[in-house]
C-alpha positions in Angstrom: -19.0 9.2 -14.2 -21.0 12.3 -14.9 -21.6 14.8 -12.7 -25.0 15.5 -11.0 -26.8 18.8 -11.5 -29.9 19.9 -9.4 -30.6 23.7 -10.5 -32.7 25.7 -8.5 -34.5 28.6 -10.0 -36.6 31.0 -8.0 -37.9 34.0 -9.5 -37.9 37.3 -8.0 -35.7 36.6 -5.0 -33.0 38.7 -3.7 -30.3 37.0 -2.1 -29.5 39.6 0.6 -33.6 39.1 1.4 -33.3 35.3 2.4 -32.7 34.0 6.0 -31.7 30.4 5.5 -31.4 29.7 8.7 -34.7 31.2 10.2 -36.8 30.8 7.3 -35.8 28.0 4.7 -34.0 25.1 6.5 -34.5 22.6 4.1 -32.6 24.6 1.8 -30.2 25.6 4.7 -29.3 21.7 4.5 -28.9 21.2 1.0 -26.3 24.2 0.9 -24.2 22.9 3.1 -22.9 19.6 0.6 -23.4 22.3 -2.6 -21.1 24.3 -4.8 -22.8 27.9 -5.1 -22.0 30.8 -6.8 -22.5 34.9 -6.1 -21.3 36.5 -9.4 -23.8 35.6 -11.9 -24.6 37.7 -15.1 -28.6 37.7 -16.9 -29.7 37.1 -19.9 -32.9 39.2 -19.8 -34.3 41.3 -17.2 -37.2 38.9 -17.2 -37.6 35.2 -16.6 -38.9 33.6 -19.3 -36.2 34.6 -21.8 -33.1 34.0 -19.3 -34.7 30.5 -18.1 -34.8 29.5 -22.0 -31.1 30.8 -22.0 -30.0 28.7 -19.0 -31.8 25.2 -20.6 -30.2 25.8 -23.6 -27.0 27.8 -23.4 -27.3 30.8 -25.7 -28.9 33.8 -25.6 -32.4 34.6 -26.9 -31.2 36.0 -30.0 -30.3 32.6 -30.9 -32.9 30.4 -29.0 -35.8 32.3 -30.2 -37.3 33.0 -26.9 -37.4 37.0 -25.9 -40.5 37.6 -23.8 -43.3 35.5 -22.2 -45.3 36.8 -25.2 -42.8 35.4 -27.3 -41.9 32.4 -25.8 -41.9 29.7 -28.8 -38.4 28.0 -28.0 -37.1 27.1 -31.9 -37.8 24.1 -33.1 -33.6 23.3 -33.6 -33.1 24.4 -30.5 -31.7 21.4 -27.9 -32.0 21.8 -24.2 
């Protein structure tokens, strides 16, 4: 049986800046029965782009999506 995968993505939140005991408990909960990890690499150094990367698991050179202005996903491209 497959694995379930729940991804969440928040943008422009610093890890070191989050409380998740005073401020977020229902995410306090969930990480208690989840896998996380703290070494993580980007894409981009904007959203749209590394977003586009994580759905489809390349970089924007080959997914066709390097900005918000250019955010066109190609049409080949599986998620």
């Amino acid at each position: 049986m497959p694995h379930k995968v729940v991804m969440i993505c928040v943008d422009c939140l610093r890890g070191d800046f989050l409380d998740l005991d005073a401020e977020t408990p229902f995410l306090r909960d969930f990480f208690e029965d989840s896998k996380s990890f703290s070494s993580l690499y980007s894409t981009a150094t904007t959203t749209t782009p590394c977003v586009a990367s994580m759905m489809t698991g390349v970089y924007s050179e080959e997914n066709g999506v390097m900005s918000l202005r250019q955010s066109k996903l190609d049409d080949d491209r599986e998620t």
